[in-house]
LUMLOFI-692936 format. One line per 4 residues: number of its first residue (from 1); their letters; for each residue x, y, z of C-alpha. Coordinates in steps of 0.001 Angstrom, whole numbers, plus 524288, in hexadecimal, padded with zeros to 5 digits. Last residue first. Layout:
N
NUM) A) X,Y,Z ~ ...
% end
This chain:
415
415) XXXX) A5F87,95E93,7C98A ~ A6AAA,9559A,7C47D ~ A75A1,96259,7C40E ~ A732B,96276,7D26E
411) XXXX) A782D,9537B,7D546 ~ A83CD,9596B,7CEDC ~ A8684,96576,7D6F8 ~ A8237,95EAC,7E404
407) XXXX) A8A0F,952DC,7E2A7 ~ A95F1,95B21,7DE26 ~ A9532,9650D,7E860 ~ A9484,95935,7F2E0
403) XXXX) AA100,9526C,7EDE1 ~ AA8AE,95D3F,7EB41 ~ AA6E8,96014,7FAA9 ~ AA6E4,95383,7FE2B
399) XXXX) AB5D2,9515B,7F72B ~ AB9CE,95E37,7FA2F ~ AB766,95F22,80868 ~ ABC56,9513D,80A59
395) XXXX) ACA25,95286,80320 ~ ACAE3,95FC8,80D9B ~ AC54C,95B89,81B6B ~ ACC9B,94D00,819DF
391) XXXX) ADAFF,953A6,81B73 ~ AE211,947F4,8134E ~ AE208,95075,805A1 ~ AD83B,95066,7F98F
387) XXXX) ACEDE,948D4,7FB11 ~ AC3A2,94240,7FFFC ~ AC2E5,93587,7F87E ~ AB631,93211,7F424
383) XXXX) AAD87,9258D,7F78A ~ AA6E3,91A03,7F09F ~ AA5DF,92202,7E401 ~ A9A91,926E4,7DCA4
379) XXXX) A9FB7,92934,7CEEB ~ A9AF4,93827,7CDA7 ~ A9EEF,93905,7DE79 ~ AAC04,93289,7DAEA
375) XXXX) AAE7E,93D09,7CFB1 ~ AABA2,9487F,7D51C ~ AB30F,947BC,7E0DA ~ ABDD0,94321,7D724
371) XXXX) ABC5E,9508C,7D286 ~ ABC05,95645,7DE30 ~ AC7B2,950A6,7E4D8 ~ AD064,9533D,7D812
367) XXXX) ACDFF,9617D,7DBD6 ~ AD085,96111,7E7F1 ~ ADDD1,95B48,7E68C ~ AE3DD,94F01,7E834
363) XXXX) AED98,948E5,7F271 ~ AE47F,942DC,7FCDD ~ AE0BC,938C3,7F1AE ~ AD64C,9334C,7E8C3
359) XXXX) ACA52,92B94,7EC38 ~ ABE93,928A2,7E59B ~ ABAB3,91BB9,7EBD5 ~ AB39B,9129E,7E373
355) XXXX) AAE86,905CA,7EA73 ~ AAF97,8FAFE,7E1ED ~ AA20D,8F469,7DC58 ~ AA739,8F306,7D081
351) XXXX) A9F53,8FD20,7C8CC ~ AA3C0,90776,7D2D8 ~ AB0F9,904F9,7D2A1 ~ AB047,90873,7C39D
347) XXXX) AA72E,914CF,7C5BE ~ AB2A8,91A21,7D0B9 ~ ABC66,9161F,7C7A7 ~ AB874,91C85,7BBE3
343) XXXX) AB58D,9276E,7C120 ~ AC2B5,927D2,7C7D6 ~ AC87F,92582,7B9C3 ~ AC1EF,9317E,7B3C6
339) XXXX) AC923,93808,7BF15 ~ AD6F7,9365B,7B6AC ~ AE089,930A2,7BF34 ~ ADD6B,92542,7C61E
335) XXXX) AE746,9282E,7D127 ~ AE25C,934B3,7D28D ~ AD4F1,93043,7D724 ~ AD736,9249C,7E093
331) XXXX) ACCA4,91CE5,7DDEC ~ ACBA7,914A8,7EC42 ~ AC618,9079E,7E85F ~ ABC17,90334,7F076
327) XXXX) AB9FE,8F430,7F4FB ~ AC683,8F152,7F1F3 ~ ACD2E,8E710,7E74F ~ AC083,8E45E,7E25E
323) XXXX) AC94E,8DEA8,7D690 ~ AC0A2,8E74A,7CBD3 ~ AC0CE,8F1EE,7D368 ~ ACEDB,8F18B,7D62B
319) XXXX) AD2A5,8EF68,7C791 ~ AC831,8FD3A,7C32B ~ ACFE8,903C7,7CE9F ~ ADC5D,9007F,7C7F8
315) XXXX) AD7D2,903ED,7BAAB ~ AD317,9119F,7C066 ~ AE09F,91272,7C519 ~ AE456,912D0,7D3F6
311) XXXX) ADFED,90689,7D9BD ~ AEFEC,90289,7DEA5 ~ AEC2E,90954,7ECF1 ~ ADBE5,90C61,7F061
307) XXXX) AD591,8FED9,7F11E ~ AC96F,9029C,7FBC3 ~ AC860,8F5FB,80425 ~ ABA12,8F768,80A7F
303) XXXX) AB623,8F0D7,81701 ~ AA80E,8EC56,81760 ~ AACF5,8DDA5,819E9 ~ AA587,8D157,817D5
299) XXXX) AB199,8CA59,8194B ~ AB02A,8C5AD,80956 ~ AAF65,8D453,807D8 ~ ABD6F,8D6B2,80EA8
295) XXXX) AC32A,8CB7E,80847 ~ ABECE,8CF84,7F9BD ~ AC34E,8DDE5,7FE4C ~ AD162,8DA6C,80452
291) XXXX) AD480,8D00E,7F771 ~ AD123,8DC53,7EDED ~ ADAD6,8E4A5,7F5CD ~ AE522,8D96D,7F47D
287) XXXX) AE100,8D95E,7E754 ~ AE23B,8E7B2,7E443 ~ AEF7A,8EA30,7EC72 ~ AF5E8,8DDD7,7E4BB
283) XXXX) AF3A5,8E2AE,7D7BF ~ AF6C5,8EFDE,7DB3C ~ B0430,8F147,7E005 ~ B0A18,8F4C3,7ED2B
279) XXXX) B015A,8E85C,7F4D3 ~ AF859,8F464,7FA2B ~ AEEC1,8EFBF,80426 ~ AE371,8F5C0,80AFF
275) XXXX) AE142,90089,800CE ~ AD58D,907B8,8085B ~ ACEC0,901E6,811DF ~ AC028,903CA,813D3
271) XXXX) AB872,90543,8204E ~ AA80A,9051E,8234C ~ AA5A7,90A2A,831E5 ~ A9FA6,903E9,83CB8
267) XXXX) AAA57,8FEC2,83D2E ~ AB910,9012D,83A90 ~ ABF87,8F8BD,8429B ~ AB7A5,8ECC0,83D64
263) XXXX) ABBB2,8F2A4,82E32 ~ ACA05,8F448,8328A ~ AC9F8,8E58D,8388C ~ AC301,8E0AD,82C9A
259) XXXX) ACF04,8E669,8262A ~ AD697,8E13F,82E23 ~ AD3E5,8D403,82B3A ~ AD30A,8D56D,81D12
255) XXXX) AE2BD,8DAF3,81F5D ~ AE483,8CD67,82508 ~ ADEAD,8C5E8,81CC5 ~ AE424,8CBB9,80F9F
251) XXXX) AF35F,8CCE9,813C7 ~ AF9C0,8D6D8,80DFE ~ B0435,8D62C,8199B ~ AF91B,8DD78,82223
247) XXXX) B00C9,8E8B4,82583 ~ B03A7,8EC3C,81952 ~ AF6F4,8E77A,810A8 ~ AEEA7,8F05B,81D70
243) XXXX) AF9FC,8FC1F,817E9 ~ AF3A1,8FB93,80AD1 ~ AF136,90B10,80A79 ~ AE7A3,90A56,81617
239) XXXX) ADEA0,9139B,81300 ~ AD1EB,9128F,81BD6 ~ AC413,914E7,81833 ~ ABA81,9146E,82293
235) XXXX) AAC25,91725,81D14 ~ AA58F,9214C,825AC ~ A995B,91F57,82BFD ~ A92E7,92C53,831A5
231) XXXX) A86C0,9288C,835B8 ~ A8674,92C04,8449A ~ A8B2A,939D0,83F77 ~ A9330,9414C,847AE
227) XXXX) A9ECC,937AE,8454C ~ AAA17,939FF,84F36 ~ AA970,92ED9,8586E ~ AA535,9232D,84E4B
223) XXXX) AACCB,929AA,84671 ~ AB8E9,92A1A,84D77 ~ AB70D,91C3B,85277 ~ AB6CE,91667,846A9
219) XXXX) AC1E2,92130,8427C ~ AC98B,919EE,84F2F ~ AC526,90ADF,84BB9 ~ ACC3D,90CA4,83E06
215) XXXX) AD848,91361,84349 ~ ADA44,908C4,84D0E ~ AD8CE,90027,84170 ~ AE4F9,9075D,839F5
211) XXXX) AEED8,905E8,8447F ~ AEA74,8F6A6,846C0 ~ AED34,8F2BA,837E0 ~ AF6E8,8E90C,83D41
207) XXXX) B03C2,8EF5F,839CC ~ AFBE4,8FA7E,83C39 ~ AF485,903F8,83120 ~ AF984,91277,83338
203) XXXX) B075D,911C2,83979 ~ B0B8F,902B7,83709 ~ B046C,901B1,82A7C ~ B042D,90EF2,82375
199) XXXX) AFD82,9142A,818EF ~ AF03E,9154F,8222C ~ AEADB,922BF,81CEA ~ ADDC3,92386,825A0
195) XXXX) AD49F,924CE,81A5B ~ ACA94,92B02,822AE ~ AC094,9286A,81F0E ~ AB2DD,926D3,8177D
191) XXXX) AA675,92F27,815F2 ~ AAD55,93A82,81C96 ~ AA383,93F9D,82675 ~ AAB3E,94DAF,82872
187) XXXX) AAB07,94BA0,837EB ~ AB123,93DA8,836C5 ~ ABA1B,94314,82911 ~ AC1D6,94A5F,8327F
183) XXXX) AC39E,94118,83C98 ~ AC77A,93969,83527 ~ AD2B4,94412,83154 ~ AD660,945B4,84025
179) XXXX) AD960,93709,840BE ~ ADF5C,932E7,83343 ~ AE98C,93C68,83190 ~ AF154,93602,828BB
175) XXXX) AE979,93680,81B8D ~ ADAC3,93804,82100 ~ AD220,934D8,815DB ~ AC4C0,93627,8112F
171) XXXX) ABAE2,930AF,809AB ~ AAE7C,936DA,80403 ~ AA12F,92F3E,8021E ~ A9987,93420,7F483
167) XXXX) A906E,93CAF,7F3CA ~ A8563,93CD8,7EB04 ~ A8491,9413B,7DB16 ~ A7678,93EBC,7D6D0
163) XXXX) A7576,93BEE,7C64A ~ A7990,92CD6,7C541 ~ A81FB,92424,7BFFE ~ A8EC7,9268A,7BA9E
159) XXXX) A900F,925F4,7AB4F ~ A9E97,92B27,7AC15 ~ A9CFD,9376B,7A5A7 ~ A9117,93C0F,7AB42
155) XXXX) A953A,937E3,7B89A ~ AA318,93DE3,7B834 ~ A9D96,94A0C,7B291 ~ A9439,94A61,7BD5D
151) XXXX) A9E12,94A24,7C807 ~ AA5EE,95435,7C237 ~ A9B17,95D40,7C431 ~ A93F4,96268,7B873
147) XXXX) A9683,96E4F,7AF95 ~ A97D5,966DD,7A463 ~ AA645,96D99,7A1CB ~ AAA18,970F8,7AEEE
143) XXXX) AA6A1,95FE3,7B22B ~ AB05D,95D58,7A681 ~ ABA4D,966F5,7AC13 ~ ABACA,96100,7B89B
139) XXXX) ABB2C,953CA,7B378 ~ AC630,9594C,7AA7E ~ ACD95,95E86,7B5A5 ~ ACCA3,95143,7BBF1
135) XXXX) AD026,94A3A,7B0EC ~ ADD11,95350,7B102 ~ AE0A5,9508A,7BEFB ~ ADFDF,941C0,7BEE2
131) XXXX) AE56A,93F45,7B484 ~ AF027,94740,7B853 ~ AF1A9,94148,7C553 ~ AF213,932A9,7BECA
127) XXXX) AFE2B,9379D,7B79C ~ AFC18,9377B,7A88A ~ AFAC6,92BCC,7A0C2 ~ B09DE,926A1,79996
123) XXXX) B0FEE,9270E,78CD8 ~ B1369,9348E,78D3E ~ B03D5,938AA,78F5C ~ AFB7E,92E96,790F2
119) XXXX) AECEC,935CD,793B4 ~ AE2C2,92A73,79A7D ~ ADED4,9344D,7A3BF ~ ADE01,93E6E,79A73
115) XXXX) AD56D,938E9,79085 ~ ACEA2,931A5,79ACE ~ AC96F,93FBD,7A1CD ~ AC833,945D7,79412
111) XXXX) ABBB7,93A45,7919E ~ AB6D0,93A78,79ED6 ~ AB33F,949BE,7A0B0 ~ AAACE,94D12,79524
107) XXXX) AAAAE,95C75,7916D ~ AB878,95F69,7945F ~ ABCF7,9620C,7861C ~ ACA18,961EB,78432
103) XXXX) AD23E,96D98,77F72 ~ ADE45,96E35,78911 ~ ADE57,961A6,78E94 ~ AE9B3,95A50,78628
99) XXXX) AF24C,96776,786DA ~ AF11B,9671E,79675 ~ AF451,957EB,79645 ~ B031F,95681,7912D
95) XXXX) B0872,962B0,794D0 ~ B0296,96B84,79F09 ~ B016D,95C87,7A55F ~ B0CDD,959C1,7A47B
91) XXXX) B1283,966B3,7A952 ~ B092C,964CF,7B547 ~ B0E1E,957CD,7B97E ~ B1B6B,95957,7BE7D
87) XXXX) B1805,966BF,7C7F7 ~ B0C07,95FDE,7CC18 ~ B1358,95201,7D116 ~ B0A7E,946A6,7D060
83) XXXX) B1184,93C82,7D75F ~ B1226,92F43,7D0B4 ~ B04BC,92803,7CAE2 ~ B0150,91D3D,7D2AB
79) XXXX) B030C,90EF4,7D45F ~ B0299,90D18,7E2C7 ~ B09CD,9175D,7E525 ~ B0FB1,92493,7DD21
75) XXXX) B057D,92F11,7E2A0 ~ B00D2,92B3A,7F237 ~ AF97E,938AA,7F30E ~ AF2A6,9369A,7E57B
71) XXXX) AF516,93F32,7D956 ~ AEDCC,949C9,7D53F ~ AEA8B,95167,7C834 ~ ADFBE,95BFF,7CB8F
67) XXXX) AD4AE,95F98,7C37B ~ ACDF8,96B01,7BF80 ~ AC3EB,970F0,7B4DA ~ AC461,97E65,7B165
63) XXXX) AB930,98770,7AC8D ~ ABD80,991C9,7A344 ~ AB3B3,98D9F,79778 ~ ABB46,986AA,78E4C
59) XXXX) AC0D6,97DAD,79BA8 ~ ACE98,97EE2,7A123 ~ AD2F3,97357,7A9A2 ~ ADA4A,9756F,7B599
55) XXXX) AE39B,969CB,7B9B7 ~ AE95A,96C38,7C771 ~ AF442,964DF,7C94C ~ AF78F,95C7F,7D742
51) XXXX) B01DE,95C85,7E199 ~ B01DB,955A8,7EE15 ~ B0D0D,9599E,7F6A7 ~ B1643,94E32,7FB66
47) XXXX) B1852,94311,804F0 ~ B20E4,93871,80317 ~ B2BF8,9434F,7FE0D ~ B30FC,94483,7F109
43) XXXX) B2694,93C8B,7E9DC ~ B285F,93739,7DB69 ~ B2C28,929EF,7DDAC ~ B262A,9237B,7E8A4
39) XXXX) B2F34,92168,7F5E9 ~ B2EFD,92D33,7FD25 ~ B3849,930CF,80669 ~ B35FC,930BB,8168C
35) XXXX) B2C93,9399D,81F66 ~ B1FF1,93BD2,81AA8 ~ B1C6E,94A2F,81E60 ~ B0E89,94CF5,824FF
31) XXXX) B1607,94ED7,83158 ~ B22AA,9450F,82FAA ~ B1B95,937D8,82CEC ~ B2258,92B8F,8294A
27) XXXX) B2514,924B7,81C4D ~ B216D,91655,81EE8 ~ B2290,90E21,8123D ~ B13BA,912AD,80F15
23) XXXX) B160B,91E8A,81022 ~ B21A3,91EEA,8059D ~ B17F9,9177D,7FD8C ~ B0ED4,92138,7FEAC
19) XXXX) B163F,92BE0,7F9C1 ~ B0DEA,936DD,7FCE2 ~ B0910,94169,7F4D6 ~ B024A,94D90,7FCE8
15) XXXX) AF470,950EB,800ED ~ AE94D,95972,7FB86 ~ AEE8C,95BF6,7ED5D ~ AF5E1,968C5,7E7F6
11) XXXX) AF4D3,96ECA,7D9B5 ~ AFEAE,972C8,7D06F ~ AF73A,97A1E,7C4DF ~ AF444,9751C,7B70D
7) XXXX) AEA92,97E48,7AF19 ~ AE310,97672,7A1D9 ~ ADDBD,980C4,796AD ~ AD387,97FFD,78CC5
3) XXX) ACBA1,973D4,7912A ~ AC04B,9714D,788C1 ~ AB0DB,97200,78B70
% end
């Protein structure tokens, strides 16, 4: 089955670009504004509209496959790609990749999906967003072709175990409004929350961590209250974008100790922390993050460090893996660009032992939501990202809702 045409439209994403590291240096609040200028090249104002593009591929026989090129909320930091502006990028692709597509045969996924992804064009591969896009369109159009799920194509193509497709535990986060949106994923049952959003040590964190562990022992309380089910169990998972390595001075026994305070706090339920330091470059992020989860084991710990910041590639989260630098590595799907990748990943962390966390961002689309969707349930992932947007009832309506048709479509086709 060949593509015969390829249709570019502007598209919107669940949440907005921020400049992180005009956050992180303080920028205030004015309503859902960020007051201040931004810092990282590319953005006019610290907070601004996500944008996406829509790739439709044409099949032979009228059915279209789609995908959606996305970038991450916090584009430009930690070693990303730079803002992904629609208006710049669609002329380059009607240019450079529409000609390239036009007339392949969508038949096997895996094969186009690392021709593109690993595509130099002018000396240089395309934007991670683009990647990301167009191998999702071709997934799409690959599972049109068979007439399969997504899922399955992943499995068949990447020698994954197994014929029963079962569900997966969904993760979901807050953004700023960390109260009323627990609350929200209390009565839904989210496997794991809330997120929380702690970018901030003296507002969100505490100089001393205190801010952030009377939010621990209130959702402990919450759910303990609000639960309807005696065996709901959640798995805390806080974000802490390396503000503990802030307050803490970067020093290793006293951010272990609070950690074991976070994990006392938060009992009788299981907690991970997400990206507990950030040093501003890799090398030193992964190995004080490998340091934490030796130290944490050796104290006969259950708290989880999930390595999120600096682990974007699928090289990067192949380095983590290796180093044990985090229990689970987040896989942040538009950073890796092509979705062949985040197969990759999730299988990869697997093998090691690593927890595999198919994550993403607040800033894609539907679309891209599913796909992945498809993708960590083929791979069997430690947990999926509810996403798009910070509103918890949306991201988590697709993602189990995807989820559940998939499981039953596939598991059907083994009857």
């Amino acid at each position: 089955m060949k593509i015969i045409d390829v249709i570019l439209t502007k598209s919107y994403t669940g949440f907005y670009f921020d400049d992180q590291n005009a956050i992180k240096q303080g920028a205030g609040h004015d309503g859902f504004m960020y007051v201040g200028e931004p810092v990282t090249e590319g953005f006019k104002s610290i907070r601004q509209a996500g944008q996406a593009i829509s790739v439709q591929l044409v099949l032979e026989d009228g059915t279209v496959g789609v995908g959606d090129c996305a970038a991450v909320q916090y584009s430009g930091a930690a070693g990303r790609d730079p803002l992904f502006i629609a208006d710049e990028f669609i002329p380059f692709i009607e240019k450079n990749i529409k000609p390239l597509l036009i007339g392949e045969n969508v038949e096997k996924f895996r094969p186009l999906a690392e021709k593109y992804d690993r595509l130099v064009i002018g000396g240089k591969r395309l934007h991670t967003a683009i990647r990301y896009g167009v191998t999702q369109a071709l997934l799409s159009a690959t599972a049109m072709a068979n007439r399969i799920t997504m899922a399955e194509v992943i499995r068949k193509e990447y020698g994954v175990e197994g014929d029963v497709y079962e569900a997966i535990p969904v993760f979901t986060q807050s953004g700023d409004n960390r109260y009323e949106n627990a609350d929200k994923m209390i009565i839904k049952e989210a496997d794991a929350l809330p997120h929380a959003l702690i970018n901030h040590v003296e507002t969100k964190l505490g100089n001393d961590g205190g801010i952030l562990l009377e939010y621990i022992a209130w959702l402990r309380d919450r759910v303990l209250k609000q639960r309807t089910n005696a065996d709901y169990s959640p798995v805390f998972h806080i974000d802490v974008y390396g503000t503990i390595g802030v307050a803490f001075n970067y020093d290793l026994d006293k951010m272990l100790n609070y950690l074991l305070k976070c994990e006392e706090t938060a009992k009788p339920f299981r907690i991970r922390v997400e990206g507990p330091v950030d040093t501003g470059d890799q090398e030193g992020t992964m190995q004080l993050e490998k340091m934490l989860t030796e130290m944490l084991d050796n104290a006969g710990s259950k708290l989880e460090i999930v390595a999120d910041e600096w682990c974007n590639t699928l090289e990067d989260i192949k380095l983590f893996a290796d180093n044990k630098a985090g229990h689970v590595l987040q896989i942040k799907t538009p950073d890796l660009g092509g979705v062949n990748n985040v197969a990759e990943a999730i299988l990869y962390c697997n093998s090691k032992g690593v927890g595999s966390y198919c994550g993403g961002t607040c800033n894609e689309t539907d679309q891209s939501t599913r796909i992945t969707t498809n993708i960590a349930l083929a791979c069997r992932a430690v947990q999926c990202l509810a996403k798009p947007g910070m509103g918890v009832d949306e991201g988590y309506m697709i993602v189990k809702n995807e989820m559940n048709r998939v499981i039953a479509l596939a598991n059907s086709h083994k009857k």
